[in-house]
Every structure is written in C-alpha cells, then in structure tokens.
C-alpha positions as CSV (number, residue, x, y, z in Angstrom):
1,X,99.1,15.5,22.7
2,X,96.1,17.7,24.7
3,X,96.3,21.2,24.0
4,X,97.9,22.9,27.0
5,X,98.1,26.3,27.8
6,X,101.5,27.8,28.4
7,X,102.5,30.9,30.2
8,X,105.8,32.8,30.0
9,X,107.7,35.3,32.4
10,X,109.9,37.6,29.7
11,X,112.6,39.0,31.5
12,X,114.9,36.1,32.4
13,X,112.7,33.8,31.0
14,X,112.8,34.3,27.5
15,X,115.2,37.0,27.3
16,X,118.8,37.1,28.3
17,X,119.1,39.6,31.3
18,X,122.6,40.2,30.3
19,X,121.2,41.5,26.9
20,X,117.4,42.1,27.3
21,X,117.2,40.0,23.8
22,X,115.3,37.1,23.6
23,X,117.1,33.8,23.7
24,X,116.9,31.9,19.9
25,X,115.8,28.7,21.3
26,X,113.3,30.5,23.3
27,X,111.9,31.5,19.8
28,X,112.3,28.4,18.4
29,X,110.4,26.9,21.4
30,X,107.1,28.7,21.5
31,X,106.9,29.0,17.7
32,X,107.1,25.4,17.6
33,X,104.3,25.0,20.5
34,X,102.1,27.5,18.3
35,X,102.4,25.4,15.2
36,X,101.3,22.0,17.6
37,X,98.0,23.9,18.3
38,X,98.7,24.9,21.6
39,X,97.7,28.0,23.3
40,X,100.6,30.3,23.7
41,X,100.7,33.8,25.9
42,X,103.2,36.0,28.0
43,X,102.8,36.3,31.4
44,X,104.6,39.1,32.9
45,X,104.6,42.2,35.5
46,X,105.1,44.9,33.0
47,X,102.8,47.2,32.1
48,X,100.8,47.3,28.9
49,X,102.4,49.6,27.3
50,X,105.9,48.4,28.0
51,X,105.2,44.7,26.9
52,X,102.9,45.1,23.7
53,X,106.2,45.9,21.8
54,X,107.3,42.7,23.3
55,X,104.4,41.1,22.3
56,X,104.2,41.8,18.7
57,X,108.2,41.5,18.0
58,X,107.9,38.2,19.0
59,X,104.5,37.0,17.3
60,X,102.5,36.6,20.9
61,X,99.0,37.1,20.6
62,X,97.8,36.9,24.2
63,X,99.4,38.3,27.7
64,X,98.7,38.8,31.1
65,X,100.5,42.2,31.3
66,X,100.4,44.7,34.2
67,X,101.2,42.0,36.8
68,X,98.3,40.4,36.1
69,X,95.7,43.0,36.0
70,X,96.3,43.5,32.0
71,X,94.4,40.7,29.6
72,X,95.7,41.0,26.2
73,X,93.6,38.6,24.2
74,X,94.1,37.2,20.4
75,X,95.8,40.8,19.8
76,X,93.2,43.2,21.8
77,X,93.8,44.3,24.7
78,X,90.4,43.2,27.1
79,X,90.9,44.8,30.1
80,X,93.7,46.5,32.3
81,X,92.6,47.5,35.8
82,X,94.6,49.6,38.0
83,X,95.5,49.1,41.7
84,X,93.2,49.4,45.1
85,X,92.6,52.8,44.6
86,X,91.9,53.3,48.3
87,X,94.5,51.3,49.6
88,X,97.2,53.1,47.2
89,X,95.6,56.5,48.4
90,X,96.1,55.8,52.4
91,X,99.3,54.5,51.7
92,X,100.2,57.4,49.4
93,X,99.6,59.3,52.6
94,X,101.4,57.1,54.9
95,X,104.7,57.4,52.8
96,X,104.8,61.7,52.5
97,X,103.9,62.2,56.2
98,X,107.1,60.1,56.9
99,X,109.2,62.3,54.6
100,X,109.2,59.7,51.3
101,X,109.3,60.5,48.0
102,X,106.5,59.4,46.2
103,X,105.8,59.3,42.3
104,X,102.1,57.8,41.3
105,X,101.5,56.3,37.6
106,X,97.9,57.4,36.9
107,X,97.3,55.8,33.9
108,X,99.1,53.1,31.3
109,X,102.1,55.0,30.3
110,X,105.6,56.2,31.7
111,X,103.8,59.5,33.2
112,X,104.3,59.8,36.6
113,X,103.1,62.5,39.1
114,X,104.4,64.0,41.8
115,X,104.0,67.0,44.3
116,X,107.8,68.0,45.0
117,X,111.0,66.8,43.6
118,X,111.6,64.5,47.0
119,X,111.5,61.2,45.5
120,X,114.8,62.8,42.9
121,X,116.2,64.3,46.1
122,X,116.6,61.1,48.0
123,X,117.2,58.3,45.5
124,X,117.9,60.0,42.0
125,X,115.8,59.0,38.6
126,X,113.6,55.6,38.3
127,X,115.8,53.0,36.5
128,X,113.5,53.0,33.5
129,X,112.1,55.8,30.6
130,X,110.3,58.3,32.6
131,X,108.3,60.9,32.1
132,X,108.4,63.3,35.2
133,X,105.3,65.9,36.1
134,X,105.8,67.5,39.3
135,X,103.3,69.9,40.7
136,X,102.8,71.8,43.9
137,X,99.5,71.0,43.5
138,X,99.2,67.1,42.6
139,X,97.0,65.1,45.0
140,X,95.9,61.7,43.9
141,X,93.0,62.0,45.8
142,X,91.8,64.2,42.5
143,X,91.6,61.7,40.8
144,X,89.6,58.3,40.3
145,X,92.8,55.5,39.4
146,X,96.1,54.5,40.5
147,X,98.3,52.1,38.1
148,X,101.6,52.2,39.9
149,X,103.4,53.7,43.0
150,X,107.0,54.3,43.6
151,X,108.5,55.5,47.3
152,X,111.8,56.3,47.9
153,X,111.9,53.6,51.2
154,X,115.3,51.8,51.1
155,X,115.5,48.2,52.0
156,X,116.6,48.8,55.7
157,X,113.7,51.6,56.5
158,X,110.9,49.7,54.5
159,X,109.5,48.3,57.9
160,X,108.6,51.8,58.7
161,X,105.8,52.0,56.0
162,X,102.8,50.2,58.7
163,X,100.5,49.6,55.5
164,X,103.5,48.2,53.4
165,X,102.2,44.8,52.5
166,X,98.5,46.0,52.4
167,X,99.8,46.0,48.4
168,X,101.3,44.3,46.3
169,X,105.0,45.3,46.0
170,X,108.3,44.9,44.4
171,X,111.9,45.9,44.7
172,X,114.4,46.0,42.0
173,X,116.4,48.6,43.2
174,X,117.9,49.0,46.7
175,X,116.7,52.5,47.2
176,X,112.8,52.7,46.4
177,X,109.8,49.9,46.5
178,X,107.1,49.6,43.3
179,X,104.1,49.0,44.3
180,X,102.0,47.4,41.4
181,X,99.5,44.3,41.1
182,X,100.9,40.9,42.1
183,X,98.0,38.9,40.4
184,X,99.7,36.7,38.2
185,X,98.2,33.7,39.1
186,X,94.6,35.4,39.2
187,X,95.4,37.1,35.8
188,X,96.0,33.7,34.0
189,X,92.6,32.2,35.5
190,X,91.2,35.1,33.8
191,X,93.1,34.4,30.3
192,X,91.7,31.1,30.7
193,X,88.1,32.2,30.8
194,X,88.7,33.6,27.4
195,X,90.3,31.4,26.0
196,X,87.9,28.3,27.6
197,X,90.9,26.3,29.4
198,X,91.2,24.2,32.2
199,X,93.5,25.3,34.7
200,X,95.1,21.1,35.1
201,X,96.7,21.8,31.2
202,X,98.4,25.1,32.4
203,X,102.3,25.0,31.9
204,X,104.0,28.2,33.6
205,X,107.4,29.1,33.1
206,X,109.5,31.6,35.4
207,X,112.8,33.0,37.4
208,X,112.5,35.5,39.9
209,X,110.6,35.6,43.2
210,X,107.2,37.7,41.2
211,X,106.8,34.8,39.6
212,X,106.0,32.3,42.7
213,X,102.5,33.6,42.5
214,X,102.1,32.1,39.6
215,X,102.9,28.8,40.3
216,X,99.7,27.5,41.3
217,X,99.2,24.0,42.5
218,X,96.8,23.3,40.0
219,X,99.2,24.2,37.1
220,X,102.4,22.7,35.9
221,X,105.0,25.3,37.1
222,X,108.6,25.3,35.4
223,X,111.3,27.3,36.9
224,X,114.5,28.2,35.0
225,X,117.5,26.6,35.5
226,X,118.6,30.4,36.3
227,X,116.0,31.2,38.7
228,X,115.9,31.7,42.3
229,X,116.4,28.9,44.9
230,X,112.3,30.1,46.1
231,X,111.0,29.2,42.8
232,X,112.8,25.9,42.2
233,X,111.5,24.9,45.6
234,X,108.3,25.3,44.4
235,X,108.3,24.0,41.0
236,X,107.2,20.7,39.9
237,X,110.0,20.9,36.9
238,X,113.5,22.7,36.9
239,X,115.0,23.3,33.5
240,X,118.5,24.4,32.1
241,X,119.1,27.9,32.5
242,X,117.2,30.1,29.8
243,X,120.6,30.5,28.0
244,X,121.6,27.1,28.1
245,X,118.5,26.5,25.9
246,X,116.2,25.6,29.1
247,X,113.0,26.4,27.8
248,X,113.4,24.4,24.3
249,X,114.9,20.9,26.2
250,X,112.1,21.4,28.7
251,X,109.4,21.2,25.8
252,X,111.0,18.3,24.3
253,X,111.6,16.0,26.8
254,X,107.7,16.5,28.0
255,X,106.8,16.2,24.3
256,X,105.0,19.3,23.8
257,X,106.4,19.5,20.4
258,X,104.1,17.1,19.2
259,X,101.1,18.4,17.1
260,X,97.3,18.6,19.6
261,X,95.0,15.9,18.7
C-alpha cells in the first residue's frame, strides 16, 4: 500500500453529533491507518484552541485547525493566521452602520469584543463558551488582527450586508452569520508542504457544506453516509453514515488497513 495522507472533518465525522463523542470505530479506524504508516491529521473549522483538546484526547498529531488557517504539525502548532484584516474592518463597519450586532474575536481564544450590548439585544448569547468584553470604547481599527467575526444578520436580512461574501462565512444558527477562514482545501496543501506529500495520495473525509472546499479534485474526497446531498454530489466515495461505522468500512474496502510499503 503507498502511504496516503488522510484528512478528517471532527464534528459529524468522527464524532456523533447527537453526543459530541467520537464514534469507536472512528478510533479504531485512524489508529489502525497510523500503525500502517500512513499520515494521519484533523481537518476542521475550529479554532486552535477549541480543537487541540480534540487533538490530543484522541492521539492526532497534526491539524488544520482554524478553517484552514491553523497548521498544527507533529504536535506544534506552526502557524495560525487570522482573517483579511481589512476586509473584516470594512465589513465590521458595514454591519454597525446598519444597526447589527457585532462581536470580533481578536485573538485565539473565546474573548470576544464588542462596543455595546446589541449583538445580546437582538439574538441572545453565541451558542458556544464565551467570554464577553464590551466597551464603549472598542474599535477594531485599534488593533492590528481579526480571528473571527459574529453579526447578528438573520437568514432572511443577510442580503442586506453588500460586502457579505467578500469573506468567508458560516451559519449555524438562524439568527447570526460567523465569519471565519474557509481555507480548508488551501490549509491541507499547506500540511502537505510539511509533511512532503503529494496532493494525488490525499484522502478527505467530511459531512457538512464547510467541508466542500475541501474536496479538491486532485484528492480522493469521502463524504459520510450522514452528510449533505452537496457533498455526496461531489464526492468520488460515499460511505455509511459515521455511526453506522462509515469511516472504518470505508478504509477497509479501499484497503488502507494494509501496512505502507
């Protein structure tokens, strides 16, 4: 067998969204891949400091964290840029002259900043540990990074926001957009630089719509049996669901198991 280089989603990938715990046969799968000789790493849009916990539980070595922008290599984190700072900054603007909420992550951690209490006012808390600092006086044009954004557009007045897809974004909730990297696909080319692989020995697995950038043509994309209708349209292999031990049958039937030569 050549040594390939596979890349995992977590959430609905490897764990169980009904319990946020990784499925067994996941486990059993990528521990088995790692004693073949192959090169094993998580591939997913959290942020570093939200998936190194991950990432160590469960014996994984390498990531592409931060939606890309994160490189966690054999166990040191190697870089982990932020977003288009000027980009984030016009469309900060954009979003509080129309009346939006808006909380800014400056840095790697659940710290988010604020000017007023708007974004609370109009949608509630984030859906996710936060640590809130709200002053009159914030302006993230003080400062030189921006890791995250979050504005309180709902689904129906998103349209409003004119520089809306000058970003990458995200929603998980009906009631407010994340804007964060989408660079999946451009994270793993970077993992491969350190690791010295060739993108044609790339194996991705995935189940949501963040993961279609991911599936580049040049790689061999597996979706989850679980996954959205988008991603199994695009994939060039479509396993069991994750629970119905989808990632372990996958690797056996493509004999993955087998030990690199």
């Amino acid at each position: 067998m050549k040594k390939k280089y596979f890349f995992f989603d977590i959430d609905g990938t490897l764990t169980d969204r009904a319990t946020g715990k990784t499925v067994p046969s996941a486990r059993e799968a990528v521990g088995k891949l790692m004693d073949a000789g192959h090169f094993v790493a998580l591939c997913t849009g959290r942020a570093f400091y939200k998936s190194v916990g991950f990432a160590l539980d469960e014996g994984f070595d390498n990531m592409v964290c931060n939606g890309g922008h994160g490189i966690y290599f054999d166990g040191k984190l190697q870089e982990n840029r932020p977003i288009d700072y000027d980009k984030a900054l016009a469309l900060y603007r954009e979003a509080t002259e129309k009346g939006y909420g808006v909380l800014v992550a400056m840095d790697d951690s659940k710290k988010v900043y604020a000017k007023d209490f708007t974004f609370y006012e109009q949608v509630g808390i984030r859906k996710e540990p936060t640590m809130y600092i709200i002053d009159e006086n914030y302006d993230p044009a003080n400062y030189n990074a921006i890791y995250k954004m979050y504005i309180s557009a709902p689904l129906e007045e998103e349209d409003r926001l004119e520089l809306l897809n000058t970003l990458g974004h995200l929603r998980f909730e009906p009631e407010y957009l994340l804007f964060q990297p989408d660079a999946k696909r451009e994270g793993i080319y970077r993992m491969l630089e350190y690791a010295q692989g060739n993108p044609e020995d790339v194996v991705v697995f995935g189940d949501d719509t963040n993961d279609l950038v991911m599936f580049d043509p040049a790689f061999y994309s597996v979706a989850m049996g679980n996954a959205c209708q988008a991603l199994k349209d695009k994939a060039d292999y479509v396993a069991e669901k994750n629970v119905d031990d989808g990632i372990y049958k996958a690797c056996l039937e493509h004999g993955w198991f087998e030990p690199v030569q």
